[in-house]
Residue, then its C-alpha position, 0 to 999 in steps of 0.5 A: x656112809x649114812x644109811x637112808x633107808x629104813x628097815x621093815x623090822x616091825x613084826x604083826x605082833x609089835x603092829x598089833x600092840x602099837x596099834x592098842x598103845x596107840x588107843x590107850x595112854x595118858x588122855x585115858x589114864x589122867x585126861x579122863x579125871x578132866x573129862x569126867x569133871x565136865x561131863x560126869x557119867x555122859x562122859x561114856x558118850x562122848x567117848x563113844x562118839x569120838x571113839x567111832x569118828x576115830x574109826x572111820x577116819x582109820x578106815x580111810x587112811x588103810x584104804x589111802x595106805x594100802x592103795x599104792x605101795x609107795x606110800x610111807x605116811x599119809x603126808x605122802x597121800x596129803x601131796x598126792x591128793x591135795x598138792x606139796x603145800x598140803x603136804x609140807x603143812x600136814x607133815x610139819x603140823x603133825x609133827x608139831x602135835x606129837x611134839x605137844x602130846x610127848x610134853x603132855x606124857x612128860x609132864x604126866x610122867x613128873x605128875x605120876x612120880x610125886x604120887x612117890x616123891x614129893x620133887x619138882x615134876x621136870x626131874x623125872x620128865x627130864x630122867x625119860x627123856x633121856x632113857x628113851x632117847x637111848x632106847x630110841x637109838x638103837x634098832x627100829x625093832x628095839x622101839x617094837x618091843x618096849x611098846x610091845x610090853x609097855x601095851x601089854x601091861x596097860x592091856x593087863x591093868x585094864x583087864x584087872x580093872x574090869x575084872x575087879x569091878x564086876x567082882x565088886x558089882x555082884x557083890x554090892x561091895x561098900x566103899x568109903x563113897x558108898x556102895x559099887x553099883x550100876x545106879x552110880x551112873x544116875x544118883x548123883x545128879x543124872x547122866x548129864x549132871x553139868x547139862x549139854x554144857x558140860x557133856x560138850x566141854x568134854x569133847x576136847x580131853x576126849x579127843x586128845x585121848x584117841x591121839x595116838x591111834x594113827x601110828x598103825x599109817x606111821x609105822x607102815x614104812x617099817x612094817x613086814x607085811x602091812x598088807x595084813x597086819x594094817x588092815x588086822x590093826x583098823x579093824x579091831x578098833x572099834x571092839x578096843x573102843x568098846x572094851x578099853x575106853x567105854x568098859x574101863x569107864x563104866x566099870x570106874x564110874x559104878x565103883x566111885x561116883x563122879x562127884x569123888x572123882x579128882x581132875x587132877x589125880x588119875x581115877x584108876x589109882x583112886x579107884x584102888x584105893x577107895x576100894x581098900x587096897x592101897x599096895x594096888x592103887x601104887x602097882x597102878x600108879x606105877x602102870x600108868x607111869x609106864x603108859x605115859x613113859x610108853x605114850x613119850x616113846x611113841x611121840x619120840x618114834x612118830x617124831x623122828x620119823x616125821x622128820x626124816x619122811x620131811x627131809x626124803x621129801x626136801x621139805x626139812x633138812x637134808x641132814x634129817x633124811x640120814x640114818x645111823x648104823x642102826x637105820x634110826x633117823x638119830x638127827x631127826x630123834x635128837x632134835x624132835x627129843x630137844x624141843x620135847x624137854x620143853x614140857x620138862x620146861x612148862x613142868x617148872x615154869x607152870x606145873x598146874x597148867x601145863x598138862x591143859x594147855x599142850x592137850x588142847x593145843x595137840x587135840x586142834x591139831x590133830x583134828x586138822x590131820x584126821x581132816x585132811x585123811x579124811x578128805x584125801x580119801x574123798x578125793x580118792x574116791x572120786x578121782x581114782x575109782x580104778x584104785x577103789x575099785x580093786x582096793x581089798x580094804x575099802x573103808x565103809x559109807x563113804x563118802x557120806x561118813x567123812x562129811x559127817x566126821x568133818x561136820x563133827x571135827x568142825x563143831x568141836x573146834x566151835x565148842x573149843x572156841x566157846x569154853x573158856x579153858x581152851x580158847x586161849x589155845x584155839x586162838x594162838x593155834x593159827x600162828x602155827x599155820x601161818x608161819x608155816x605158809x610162810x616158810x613154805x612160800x621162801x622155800x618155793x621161792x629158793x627152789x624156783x631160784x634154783x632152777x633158774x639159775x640152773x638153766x641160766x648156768x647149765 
């Protein structure tokens, strides 16, 4: 008999580290290269900035998560606060997004291996694909515990990271770019070397950086005790923000001056190799490899679980609410694994490309999904003042704070629309809402059919 239930097999330690993998892969590692060619040093700003609307929107979706204890994800929150159609699209459209940051991840993946090898960049995206699919297969805990050690190792390099450039820091060490110091962040053509311009353009990479972050609601079903360990997970956030993102950043941009910097490679292995130690700069290659690996695995699990919240739902297939022996949605994984080998496809047909296009198009539609946390937890707020007012984890400056982060998801869509590198992608990004208007209206109109024909013929 297939099974329908999930297991509850995630530890707090394995939440606490899905929490940090979550906050830090492949937007950071590689996507960062991108930004700071636009922004230059400001680039630390706009990190902050979003970094900090991110934790709000955390906030939010804790309180929403720990308010009822049926709750599984937040499309179950988006059909109690807006409605099945919210739902249904939400469900599907975050779907959708993890499907295009897992492609990103692969194609980072083939990126990373020619630092090695010089073959086509589908081989090893195809090669991970089917490595973690077999991961992925088998216990709930098992996906725990490859992210556990995948985060530790990023958590590690970073460390190292910040622990090198202070070392070089005090010693004012001479690079091949000229000296490590603080005055990198200014000489070379100022904070905001492109202007306001290039500070907003950067916006974009920046916010598929954070994606991810959201796992800590996704992994709710299959967590021991999210009374403790969701909350414990949010509010570290901001210290991981400032640590991980603005101190990795700060410490990158004294070693090596933006204008050195290339969009294409990752900055931290050039960071180790401008500083003459070019066994390091491989190790981090490697690290970031397994980030991006990690970010693939991540996308695979929140996926197949996507699928089979959709299905319990009868908003999917019914086959993909089913279970295997070791309580995996496999029908859902093999499926979600399938459409994600087309970033193994983008890899051959436009390798230069891609990584852009599928980032833009996941930073869109996750600003949608963050939008409707946001204003579930305004409806919330409003409607169900019982639950907030007995809720443990109330999240701060509300509502206030969730109109101000919806004004600041809408104008980075305003500025997506006005560069002309993410247009494209911002335009083509509604064909996907209004298909799925369209398959959400001929499902209403066969369950209506049914149930007539249910009473007609009882």
């Amino acid at each position: 008999m297939a099974q329908t239930e999930l297991k509850r097999e995630l530890a707090n330690r394995h939440v606490q580290l899905i929490a940090i993998g979550g906050t830090i892969g492949t937007g950071l590692f590689l996507g960062s290269g991108k930004a700071i060619e636009k922004a230059g040093p400001s680039i630390i700003i706009t990190y902050l900035i979003v970094g900090m609307a991110i934790f709000f929107v955390m906030r939010g979706l804790g309180e929403l998560l720990l308010s009822k204890a049926g709750y599984q994800s937040f499309t179950d929150i988006a059909e109690d606060y807006l409605g099945p159609r919210a739902a249904f699209i939400t469900g599907w459209t975050y779907w959708f997004c993890w499907i295009m940051t897992a492609m990103a991840d692969v194609i980072a993946v083939g990126v990373y291996v020619q630092y090695w090898l010089d073959i086509p960049q589908w081989i090893p995206a195809v090669i991970c694909l089917i490595i973690l699919l077999g991961l992925n297969l088998m216990t709930v805990k098992n996906f725990g515990e490859l992210e556990f050690w995948f985060a530790l190792i990023k958590v590690i390099t970073i460390l190292a990271l910040i622990g090198l450039g202070i070392v070089l820091l005090i010693m004012g060490f001479q690079t091949d770019a000229g000296s490590v110091t603080v005055r990198n962040l200014w000489e070379h053509g100022g904070i905001f070397p492109n202007g306001v311009t290039g500070f907003l353009f950067s916006f974009q990479m920046v916010v598929f950086a954070y994606v991810g972050v959201e796992l800590v609601g996704v992994s709710a079903a299959e967590t021991a005790n999210p009374e403790k360990s969701i909350p414990s997970a949010i509010n570290k956030i901001p210290l991981r923000i400032l640590f991980f993102y603005v101190g990795a950043l700060f410490v990158l941009l004294c070693i090596n001056p933006w204008t050195q910097l290339s969009p294409s490679e990752s900055p931290f292995v050039r960071t180790f190799t401008l500083v003459g130690i070019p066994v390091a700069a491989g190790i981090i290659n490697f690290v970031v490899l397994t980030s991006a690996a990690s970010a693939c695995n991540s996308g695979m699990f929140s996926t197949s679980r996507i699928l089979y919240n959709l299905s319990r739902k009868g908003q999917a297939p019914e086959r993909f609410g089913q279970l295997n022996r070791n309580h995996v949605p496999s029908s859902s994984l093999f499926v979600s694994t399938l459409v994600i080998s087309g970033g193994a496809l983008l890899s051959k047909l436009i390798p230069g490309q891609a990584f852009e296009i599928v980032t833009t198009i996941s930073a869109i539609c996750f600003i949608w999904v963050w939008g409707v946390i946001l204003v579930c937890h305004i409806r919330y707020k409003r409607s169900r003042r019982d639950l907030h007012n007995a809720s443990k984890f109330k999240a701060p400056f509300t509502p206030f704070i969730n109109y101000v982060v919806l004004a600041l998801f809408a104008a980075i869509l305003v500025i997506m629309l006005i560069a002309d590198e993410t247009r494209p992608a911002l335009l083509c990004t509604p064909l996907w809402f209004i298909l799925l208007l369209v398959l959400y209206s001929l499902r209403s109109r066969k369950v209506k059919r049914s149930r007539e024909s249910q009473v007609t013929n009882p």
